[in-house]
C-alpha positions as CSV (number, residue, x, y, z in Angstrom):
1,X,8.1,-18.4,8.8
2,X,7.8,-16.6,5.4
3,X,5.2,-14.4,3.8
4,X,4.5,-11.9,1.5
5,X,3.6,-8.1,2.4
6,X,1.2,-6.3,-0.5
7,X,-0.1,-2.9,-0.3
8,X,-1.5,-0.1,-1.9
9,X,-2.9,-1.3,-5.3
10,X,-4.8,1.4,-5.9
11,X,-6.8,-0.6,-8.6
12,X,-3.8,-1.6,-10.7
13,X,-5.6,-5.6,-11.4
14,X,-2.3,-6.2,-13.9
15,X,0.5,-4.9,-11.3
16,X,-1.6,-7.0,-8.6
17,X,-1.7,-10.0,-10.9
18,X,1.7,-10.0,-12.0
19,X,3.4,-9.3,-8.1
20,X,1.2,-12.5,-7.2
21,X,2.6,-14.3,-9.7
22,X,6.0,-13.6,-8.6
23,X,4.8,-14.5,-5.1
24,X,4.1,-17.9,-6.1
25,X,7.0,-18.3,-8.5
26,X,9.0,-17.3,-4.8
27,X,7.4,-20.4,-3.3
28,X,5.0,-18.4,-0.6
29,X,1.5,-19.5,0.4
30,X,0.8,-16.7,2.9
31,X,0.3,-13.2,2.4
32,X,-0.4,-10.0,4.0
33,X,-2.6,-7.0,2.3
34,X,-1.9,-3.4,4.3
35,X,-4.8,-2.1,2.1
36,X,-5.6,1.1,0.2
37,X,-7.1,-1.7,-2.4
38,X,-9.4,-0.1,-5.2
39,X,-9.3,3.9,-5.1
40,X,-8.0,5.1,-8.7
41,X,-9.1,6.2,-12.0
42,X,-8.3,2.3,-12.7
43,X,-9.9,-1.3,-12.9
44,X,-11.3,-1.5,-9.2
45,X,-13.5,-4.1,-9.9
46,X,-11.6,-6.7,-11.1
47,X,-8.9,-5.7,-8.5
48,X,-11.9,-6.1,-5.7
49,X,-12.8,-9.2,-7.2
50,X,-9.1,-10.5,-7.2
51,X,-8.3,-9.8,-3.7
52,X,-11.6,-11.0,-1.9
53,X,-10.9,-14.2,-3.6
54,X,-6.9,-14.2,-2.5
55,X,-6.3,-16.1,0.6
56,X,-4.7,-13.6,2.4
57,X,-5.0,-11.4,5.6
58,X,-6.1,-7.8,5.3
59,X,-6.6,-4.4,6.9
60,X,-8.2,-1.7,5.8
61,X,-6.4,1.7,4.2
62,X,-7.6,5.1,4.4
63,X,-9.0,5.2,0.7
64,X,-11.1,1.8,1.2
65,X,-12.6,4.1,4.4
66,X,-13.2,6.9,1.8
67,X,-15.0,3.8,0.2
68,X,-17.7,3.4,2.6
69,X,-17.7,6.4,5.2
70,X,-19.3,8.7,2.9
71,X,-21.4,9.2,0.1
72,X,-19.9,9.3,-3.7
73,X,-20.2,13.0,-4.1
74,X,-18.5,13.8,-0.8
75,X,-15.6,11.3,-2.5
76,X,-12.0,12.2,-4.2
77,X,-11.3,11.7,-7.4
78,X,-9.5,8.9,-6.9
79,X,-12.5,7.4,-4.6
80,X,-15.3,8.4,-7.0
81,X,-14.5,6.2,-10.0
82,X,-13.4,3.3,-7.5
83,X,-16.8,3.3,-6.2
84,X,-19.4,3.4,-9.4
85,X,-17.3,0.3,-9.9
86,X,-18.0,-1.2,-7.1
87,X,-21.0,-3.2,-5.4
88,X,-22.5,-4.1,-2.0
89,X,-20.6,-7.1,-2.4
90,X,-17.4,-5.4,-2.2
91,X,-18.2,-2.5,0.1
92,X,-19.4,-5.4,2.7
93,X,-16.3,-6.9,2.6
94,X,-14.2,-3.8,3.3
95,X,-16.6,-2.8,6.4
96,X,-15.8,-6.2,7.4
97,X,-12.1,-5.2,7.4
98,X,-10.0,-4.1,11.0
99,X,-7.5,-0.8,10.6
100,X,-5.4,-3.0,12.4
101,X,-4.3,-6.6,13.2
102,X,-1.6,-8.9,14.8
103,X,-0.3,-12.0,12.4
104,X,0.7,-15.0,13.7
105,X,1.4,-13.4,17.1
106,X,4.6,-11.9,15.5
107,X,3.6,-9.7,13.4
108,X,2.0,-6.2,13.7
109,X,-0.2,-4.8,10.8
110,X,-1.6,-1.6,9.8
111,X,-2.3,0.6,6.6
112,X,-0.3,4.4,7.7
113,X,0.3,3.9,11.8
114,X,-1.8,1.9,14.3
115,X,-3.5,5.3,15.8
116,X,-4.3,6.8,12.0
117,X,-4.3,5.6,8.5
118,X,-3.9,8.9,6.8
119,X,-0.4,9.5,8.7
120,X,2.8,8.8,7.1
121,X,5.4,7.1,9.7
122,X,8.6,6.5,8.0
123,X,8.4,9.1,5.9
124,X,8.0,13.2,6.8
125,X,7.6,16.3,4.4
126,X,9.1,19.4,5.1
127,X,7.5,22.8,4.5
128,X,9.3,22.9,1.0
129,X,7.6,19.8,-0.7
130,X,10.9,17.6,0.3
131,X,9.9,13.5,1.4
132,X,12.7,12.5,3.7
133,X,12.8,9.9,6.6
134,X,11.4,10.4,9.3
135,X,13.5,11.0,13.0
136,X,13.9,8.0,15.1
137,X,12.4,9.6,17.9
138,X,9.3,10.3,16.1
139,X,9.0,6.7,14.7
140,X,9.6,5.1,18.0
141,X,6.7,7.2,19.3
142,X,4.1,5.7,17.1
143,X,5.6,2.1,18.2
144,X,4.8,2.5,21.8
145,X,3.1,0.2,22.8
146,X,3.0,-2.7,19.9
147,X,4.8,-5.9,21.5
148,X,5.3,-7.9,18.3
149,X,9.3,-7.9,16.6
150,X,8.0,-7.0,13.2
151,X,5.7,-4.1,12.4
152,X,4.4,-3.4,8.8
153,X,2.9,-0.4,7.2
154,X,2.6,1.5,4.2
155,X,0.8,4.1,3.1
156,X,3.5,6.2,1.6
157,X,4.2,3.7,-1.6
158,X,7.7,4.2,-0.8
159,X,9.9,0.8,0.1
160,X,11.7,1.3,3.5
161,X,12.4,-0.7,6.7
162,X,14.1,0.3,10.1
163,X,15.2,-1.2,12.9
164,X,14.4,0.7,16.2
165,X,16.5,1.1,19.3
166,X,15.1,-2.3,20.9
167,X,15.6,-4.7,17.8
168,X,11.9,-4.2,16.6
169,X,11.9,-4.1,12.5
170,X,9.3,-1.6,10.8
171,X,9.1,-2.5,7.0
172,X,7.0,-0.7,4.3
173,X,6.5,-2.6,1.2
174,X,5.7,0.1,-1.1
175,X,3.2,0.4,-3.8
176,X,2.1,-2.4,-5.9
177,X,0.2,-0.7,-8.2
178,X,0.9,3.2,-8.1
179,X,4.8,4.2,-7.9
180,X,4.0,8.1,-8.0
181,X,1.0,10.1,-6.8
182,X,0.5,13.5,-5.2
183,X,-0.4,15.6,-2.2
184,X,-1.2,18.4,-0.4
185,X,-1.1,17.0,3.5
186,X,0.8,18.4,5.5
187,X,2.6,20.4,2.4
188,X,2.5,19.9,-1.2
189,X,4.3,17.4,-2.1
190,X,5.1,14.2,-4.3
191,X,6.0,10.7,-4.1
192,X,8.0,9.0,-7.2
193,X,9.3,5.5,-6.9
194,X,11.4,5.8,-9.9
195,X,10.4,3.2,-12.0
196,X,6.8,1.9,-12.9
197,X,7.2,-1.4,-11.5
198,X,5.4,-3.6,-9.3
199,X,6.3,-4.0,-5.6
200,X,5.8,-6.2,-2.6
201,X,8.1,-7.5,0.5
202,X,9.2,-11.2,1.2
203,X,9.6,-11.1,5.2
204,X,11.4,-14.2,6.8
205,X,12.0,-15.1,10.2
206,X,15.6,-17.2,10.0
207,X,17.6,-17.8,13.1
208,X,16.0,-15.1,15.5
209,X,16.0,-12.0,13.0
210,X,13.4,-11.0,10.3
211,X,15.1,-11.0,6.9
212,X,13.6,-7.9,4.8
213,X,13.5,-8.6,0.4
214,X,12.2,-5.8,-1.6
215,X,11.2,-7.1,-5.1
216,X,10.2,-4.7,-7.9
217,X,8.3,-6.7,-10.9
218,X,7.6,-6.1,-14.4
219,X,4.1,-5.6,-16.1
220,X,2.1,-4.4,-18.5
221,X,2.2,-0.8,-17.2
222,X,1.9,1.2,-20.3
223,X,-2.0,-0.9,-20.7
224,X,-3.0,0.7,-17.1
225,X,-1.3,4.2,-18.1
226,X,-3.1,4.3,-21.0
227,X,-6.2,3.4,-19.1
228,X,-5.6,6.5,-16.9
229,X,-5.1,8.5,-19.6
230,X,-8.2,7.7,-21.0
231,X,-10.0,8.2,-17.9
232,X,-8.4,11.9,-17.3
233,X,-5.5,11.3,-14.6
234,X,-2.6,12.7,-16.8
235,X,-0.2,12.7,-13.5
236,X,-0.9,8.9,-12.6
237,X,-0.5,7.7,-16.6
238,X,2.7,9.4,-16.2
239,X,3.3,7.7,-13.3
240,X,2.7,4.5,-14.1
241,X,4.3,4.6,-17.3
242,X,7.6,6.0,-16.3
243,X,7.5,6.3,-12.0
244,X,8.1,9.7,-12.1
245,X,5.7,12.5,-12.4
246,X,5.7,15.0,-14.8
């Protein structure tokens, strides 16, 4: 068994295009999407478009919620210019989405962690605005209860797996199309990949154990920095031009 874990586009249609590409050059039919699909000051249409028409399993992330919970001017700014974008068409298909789902018996899905998909679960911040891993303990706790050897989340853009106490394997793929972005929840903070490339997960089940491959791939990122330059998100066109915010 071998597939391919996506996540968090945020509207990015080139870093999207490019990762799949580098799926296929891998050899892998099958693919996961952990959601969080068009919300950005980006292309969400054609990233919309891209996706429905991928054949790939899905769940829905917190911003495709923000998507269709509420009306535009009750949206963030990242939510707003995803949805003037956007049309029935696309909205159906993300109401048709679950928050959750199980793959291939084996496999546990979800967008943040299977109770809440605005909750990061690998990841904590600190009353200073520092990202660190989260304790054992408190990862295991939002495990309870979820049977199937590998778990997958995201969320958080940022890459990471671990193995709890009983052998289970939680991997986040990080960010295919936005390596840096900021927040204020639970304390200001920020999250900087590093580097403005693409990423996804290759997840392979070989002899008993789940083999974990980050891959970080190259695009045109200075075209979708300038695009969010242009549309007035200085700290995401620095992002995605450099993966660091400043």
């Amino acid at each position: 068994m071998r597939f391919a874990a996506i996540a968090d586009v945020h509207g990015n249609y080139l870093a999207l295009e490019a990762v799949i590409t580098d799926i296929r050059a891998q050899g892998i039919k099958e693919i996961v999407n952990l959601g969080d699909m068009a919300s950005g000051p980006l292309d969400a249409r054609r990233t919309m478009d891209a996706l429905i028409a991928l054949d790939a399993v899905h769940v829905l992330g917190n911003h495709d919620r923000y998507l269709i919970d509420r009306p535009p001017e009750k949206m963030g700014s990242w939510d707003r210019p995803a949805h003037a974008q956007l049309d029935k068409t696309h909205l159906d298909w993300l109401r048709a989405l679950p928050p959750t789902r199980v793959y291939r018996d084996l496999v546990f899905l979800c967008h943040a962690t299977p109770a809440h998909d605005e909750v990061y679960w690998l990841d904590t911040v600190i009353s200073d605005g520092t990202v660190c891993m989260a304790s054992l303990d408190a990862i295991e706790k939002q495990a309870e209860g979820i049977t199937q050897p590998l778990i997958l989340c995201a969320h958080t853009h940022v890459a990471r797996t671990v193995r709890l106490g009983d052998g289970r394997r939680i991997v986040n793929p990080g960010s295919v199309g936005s390596p840096g972005y900021r927040d204020t929840h639970p304390f200001p903070h920020l999250i900087e990949a590093g580097t403005p490339d693409a990423r996804y997960a290759i997840l392979e089940l070989a002899d008993g154990s789940w083999r974990v491959t980050f891959r970080h791939v190259p695009y045109d990122h200075e075209a979708m920095a300038a695009l969010a330059r242009q549309n007035g998100q200085l700290e995401l066109a620095s992002a995605l031009a450099t993966g660091w915010i400043r």
